[in-house]
C-alpha positions as CSV (number, residue, x, y, z in Angstrom):
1,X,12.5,15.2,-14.1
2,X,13.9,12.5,-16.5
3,X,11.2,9.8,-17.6
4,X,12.5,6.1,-18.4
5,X,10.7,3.6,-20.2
6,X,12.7,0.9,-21.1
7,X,15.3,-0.9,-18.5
8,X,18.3,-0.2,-20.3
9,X,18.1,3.4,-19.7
10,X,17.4,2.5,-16.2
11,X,20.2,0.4,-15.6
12,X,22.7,3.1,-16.9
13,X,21.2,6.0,-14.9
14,X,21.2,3.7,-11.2
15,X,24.5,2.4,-11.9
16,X,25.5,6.6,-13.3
17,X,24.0,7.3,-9.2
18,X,25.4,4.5,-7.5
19,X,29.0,5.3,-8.9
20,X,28.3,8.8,-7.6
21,X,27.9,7.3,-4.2
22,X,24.2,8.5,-4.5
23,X,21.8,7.0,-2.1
24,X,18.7,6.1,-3.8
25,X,15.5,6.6,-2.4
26,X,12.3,4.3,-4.5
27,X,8.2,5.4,-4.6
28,X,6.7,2.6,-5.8
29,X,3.3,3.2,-7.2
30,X,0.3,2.6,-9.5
31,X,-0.3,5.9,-10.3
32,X,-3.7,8.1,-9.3
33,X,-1.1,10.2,-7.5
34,X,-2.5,11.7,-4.1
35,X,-1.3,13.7,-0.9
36,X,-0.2,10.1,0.4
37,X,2.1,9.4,-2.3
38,X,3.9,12.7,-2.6
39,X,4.1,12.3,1.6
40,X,6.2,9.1,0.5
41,X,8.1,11.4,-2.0
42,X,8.9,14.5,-0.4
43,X,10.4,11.9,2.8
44,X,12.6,10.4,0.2
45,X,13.7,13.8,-0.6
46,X,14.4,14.3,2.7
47,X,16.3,11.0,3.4
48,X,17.7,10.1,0.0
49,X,20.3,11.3,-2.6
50,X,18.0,11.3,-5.7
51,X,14.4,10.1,-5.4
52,X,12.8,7.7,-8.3
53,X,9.1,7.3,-8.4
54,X,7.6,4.3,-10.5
55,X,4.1,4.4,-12.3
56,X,2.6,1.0,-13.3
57,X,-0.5,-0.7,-13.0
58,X,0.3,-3.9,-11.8
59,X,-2.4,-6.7,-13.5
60,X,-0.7,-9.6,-11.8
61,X,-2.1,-8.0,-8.2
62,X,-5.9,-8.1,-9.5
63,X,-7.9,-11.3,-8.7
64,X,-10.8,-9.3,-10.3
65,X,-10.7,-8.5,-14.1
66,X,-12.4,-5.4,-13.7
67,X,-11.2,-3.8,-10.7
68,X,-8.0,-3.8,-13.0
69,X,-10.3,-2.2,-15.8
70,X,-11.9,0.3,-13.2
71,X,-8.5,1.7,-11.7
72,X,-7.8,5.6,-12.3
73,X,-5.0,6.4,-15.0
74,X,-3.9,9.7,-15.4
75,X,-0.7,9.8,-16.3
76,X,-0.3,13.6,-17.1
77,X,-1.8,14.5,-14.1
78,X,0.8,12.2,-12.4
79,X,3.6,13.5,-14.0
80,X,2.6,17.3,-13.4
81,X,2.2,16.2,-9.8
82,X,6.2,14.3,-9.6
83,X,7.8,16.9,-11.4
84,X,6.0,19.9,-8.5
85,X,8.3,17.6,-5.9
86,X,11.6,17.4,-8.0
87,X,11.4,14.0,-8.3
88,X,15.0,13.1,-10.1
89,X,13.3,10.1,-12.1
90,X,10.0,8.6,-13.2
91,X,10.3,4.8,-14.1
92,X,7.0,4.4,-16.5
93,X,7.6,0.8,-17.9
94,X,4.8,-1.0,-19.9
95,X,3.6,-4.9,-19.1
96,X,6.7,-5.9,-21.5
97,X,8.9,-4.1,-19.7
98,X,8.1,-5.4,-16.4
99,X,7.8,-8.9,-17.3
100,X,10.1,-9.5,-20.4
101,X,9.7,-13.3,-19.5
102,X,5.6,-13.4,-19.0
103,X,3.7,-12.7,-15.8
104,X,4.3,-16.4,-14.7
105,X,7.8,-16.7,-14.7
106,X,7.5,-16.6,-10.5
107,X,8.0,-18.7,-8.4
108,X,5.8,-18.2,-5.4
109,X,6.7,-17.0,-1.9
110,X,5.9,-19.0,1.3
111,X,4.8,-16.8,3.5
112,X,3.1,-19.2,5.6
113,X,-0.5,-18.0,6.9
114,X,0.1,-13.9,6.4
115,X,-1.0,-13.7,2.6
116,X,-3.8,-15.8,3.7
117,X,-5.5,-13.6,6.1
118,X,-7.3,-10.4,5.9
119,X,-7.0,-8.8,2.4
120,X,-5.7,-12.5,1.9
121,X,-8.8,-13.8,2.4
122,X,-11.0,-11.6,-0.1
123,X,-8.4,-11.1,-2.7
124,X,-6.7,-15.0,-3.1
125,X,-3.2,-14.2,-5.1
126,X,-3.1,-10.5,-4.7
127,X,-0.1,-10.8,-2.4
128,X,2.2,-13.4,-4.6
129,X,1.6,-10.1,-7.1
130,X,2.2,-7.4,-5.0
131,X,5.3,-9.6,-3.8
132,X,6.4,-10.2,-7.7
133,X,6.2,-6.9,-8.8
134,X,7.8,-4.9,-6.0
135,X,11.2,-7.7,-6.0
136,X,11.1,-7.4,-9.7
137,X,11.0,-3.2,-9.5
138,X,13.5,-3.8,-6.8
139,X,16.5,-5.6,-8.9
140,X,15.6,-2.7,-11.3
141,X,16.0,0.4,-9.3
142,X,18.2,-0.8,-6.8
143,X,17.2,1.4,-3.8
144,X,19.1,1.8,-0.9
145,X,15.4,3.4,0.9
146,X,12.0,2.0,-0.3
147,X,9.0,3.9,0.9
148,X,5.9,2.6,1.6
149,X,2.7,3.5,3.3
150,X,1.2,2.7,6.6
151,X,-2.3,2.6,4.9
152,X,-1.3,-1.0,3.4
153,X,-0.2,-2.4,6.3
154,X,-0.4,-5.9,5.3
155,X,1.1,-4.9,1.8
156,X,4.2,-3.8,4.1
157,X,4.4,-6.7,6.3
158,X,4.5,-8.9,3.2
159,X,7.0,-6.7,1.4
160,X,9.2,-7.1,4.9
161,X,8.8,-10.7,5.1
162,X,9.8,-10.8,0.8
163,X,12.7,-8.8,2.0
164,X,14.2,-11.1,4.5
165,X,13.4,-14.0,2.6
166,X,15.1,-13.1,-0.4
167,X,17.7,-11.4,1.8
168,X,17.4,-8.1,-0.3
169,X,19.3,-5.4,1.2
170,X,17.3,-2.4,1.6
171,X,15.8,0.1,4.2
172,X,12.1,-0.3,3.9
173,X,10.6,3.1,5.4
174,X,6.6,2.9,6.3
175,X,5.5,6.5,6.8
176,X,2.2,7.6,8.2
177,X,-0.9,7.4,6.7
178,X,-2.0,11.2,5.1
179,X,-6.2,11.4,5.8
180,X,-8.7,13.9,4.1
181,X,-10.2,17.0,6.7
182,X,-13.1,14.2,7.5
183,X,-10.4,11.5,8.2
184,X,-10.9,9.2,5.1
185,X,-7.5,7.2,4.4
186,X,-6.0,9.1,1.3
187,X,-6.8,6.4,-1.7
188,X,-6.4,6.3,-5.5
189,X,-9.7,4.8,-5.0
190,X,-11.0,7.4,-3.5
191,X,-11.3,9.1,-7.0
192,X,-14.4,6.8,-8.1
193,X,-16.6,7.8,-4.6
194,X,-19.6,10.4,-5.3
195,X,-19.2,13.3,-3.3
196,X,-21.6,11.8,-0.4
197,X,-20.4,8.6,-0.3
198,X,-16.4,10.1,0.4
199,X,-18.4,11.8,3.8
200,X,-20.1,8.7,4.8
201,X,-16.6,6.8,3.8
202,X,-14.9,8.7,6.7
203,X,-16.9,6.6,9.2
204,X,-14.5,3.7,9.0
205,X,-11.5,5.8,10.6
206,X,-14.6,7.1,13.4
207,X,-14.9,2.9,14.1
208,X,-11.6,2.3,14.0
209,X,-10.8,5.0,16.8
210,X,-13.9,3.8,18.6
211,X,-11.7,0.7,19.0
212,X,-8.7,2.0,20.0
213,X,-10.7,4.2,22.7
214,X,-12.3,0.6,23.8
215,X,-8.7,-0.8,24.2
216,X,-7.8,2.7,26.2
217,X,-10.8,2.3,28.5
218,X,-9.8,-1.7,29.1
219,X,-13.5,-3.0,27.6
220,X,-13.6,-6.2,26.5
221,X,-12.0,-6.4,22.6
222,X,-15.5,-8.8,21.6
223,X,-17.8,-6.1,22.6
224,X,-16.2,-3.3,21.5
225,X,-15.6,-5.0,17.9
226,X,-19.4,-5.6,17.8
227,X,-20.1,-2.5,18.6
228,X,-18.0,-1.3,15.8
229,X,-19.6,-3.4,13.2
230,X,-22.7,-2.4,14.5
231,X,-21.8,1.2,13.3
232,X,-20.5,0.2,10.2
233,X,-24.5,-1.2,9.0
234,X,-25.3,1.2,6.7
235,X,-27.3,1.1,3.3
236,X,-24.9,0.5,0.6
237,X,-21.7,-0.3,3.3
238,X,-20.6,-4.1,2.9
239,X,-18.2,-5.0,5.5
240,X,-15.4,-7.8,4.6
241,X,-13.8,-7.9,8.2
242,X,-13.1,-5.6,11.2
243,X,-10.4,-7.2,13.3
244,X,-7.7,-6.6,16.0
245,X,-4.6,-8.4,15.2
246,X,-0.5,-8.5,16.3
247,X,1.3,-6.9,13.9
248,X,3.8,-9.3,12.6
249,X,1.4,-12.5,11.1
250,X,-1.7,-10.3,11.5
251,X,-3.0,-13.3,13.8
252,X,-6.6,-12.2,14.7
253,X,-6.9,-11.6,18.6
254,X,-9.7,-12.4,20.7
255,X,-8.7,-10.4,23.8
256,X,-6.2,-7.6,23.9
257,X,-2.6,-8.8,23.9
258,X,-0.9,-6.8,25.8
259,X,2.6,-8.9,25.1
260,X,1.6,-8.2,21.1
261,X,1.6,-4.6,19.5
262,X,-1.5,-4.2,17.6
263,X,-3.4,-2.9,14.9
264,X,-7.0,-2.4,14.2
265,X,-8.0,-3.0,10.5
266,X,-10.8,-2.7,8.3
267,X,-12.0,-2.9,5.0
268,X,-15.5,-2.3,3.8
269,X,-17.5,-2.1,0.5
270,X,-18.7,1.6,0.4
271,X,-21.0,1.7,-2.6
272,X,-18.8,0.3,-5.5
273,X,-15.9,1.4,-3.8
274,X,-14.0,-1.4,-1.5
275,X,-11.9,0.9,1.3
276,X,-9.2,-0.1,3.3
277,X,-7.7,1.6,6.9
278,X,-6.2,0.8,10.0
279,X,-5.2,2.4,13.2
280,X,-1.9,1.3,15.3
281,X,-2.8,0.6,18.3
């Protein structure tokens, strides 16, 4: 596995694969590698040429100073993991690197009510970073396949949107989200829950098929989501929201929409630990 630190060296090896007529398949992450990113890598490796994988800690995406400060870094560990699935090359830039002209030379995306919502809501500005960082990596590594998780799911309805709007040509593939035995939502967060708390985590995928069993069964979508938060009220559990929304602006419903396809999502404090899932519904 070749490792790149510096965008010159990148530039030369994408434009050494592209004259190869090498498709080029990107794993964007921020490291704290888990059985959900190297699902993302080993479909790459399936669908693309060569594979790339990118490691950076993204400070423009934190509204909160020290959940930047708290995220898991392991680098070695990372790399030990990437070079197990033959990944052809590890982009591993540093702040500099990223943003040779500062962190505010962005202009910001209007993206009308969908960074607004939701994660939106709790993390004001998270999205114009996600946004700036993934369009920047983009213009690096010049994928012809990005590949991105399902377990975001408003991270890749913005990413869709940035697409289109900046008319960036590139296949954006969401696979599946990859759960734990218990059914927590694989997480690089997951690393700072105690033993007990990654059990009692696993109750927020129970809710969230609680709802889609509601929607199965026709019961009305206000009870059942009442119902749901009910069984999220636990000592040391903070719920942000619980919601049923179309997939496109993530427009909260308040009855099911059966001219929409939906999602169920929720994210919820679990000790220290804020958790995010969803369900397709």
């Amino acid at each position: 596995m070749k490792v790149i630190r510096d965008n010159k060296r990148l530039e030369e090896w994408v434009q050494a694969q592209k004259k190869m007529g090498r498709r080029i398949g990107f794993v964007p992450t921020m490291g704290a590698l888990h059985e959900g990113h190297l699902t993302l890598i080993r479909t790459s490796k399936l669908k693309s040429d060569v594979t790339v994988c990118s490691i950076f800690v993204n400070p423009t995406q934190f509204n909160d100073a020290k959940d930047l400060e708290k995220y898991p870094r392991n680098v070695a560990r990372d790399k030990t993991l990437l070079e197990g699935e033959s990944v052809d090359l590890l982009y591993l830039p540093d702040v500099k690197a990223m943003y040779p002209s500062g962190t505010d030379a962005w202009e910001p995306i209007e993206f009308e009510s969908l960074d607004e919502v939701l994660e939106g809501a709790f993390r004001p500005g998270h999205f114009q970073g996600v946004a700036q960082v993934v369009h920047r990596l983009l213009k690096l590594v010049r994928p012809d396949e990005l590949y991105m998780g399902q377990k975001d799911f408003q991270q890749v309805a913005i990413i869709r949107r940035m697409l289109n709007l900046k008319n960036i040509s590139v296949d954006l593939v969401v696979v599946p989200i990859v759960r734990e035995l218990h059914g927590l939502a694989m997480s690089s967060r997951n690393e700072r829950l105690s033993s007990i708390d990654r059990m009692r985590a696993a109750k927020l995928y129970e809710v969230l098929n609680y709802i889609k069993l509601g929607f199965e069964e026709g019961r009305a979508l206000d009870e059942v989501l009442n119902e749901g938060r009910s069984m999220l009220d636990f000592p040391d559990f903070r719920l942000e929201y619980l919601e049923v929304c179309e997939r496109t602006q993530l427009r909260s419903l308040t009855s099911w929409g059966k001219q929409y396809e939906m999602v169920a999502l929720v994210a919820c404090w679990v000790g220290e630990v804020r958790l995010i899932d969803n369900v397709l519904l």
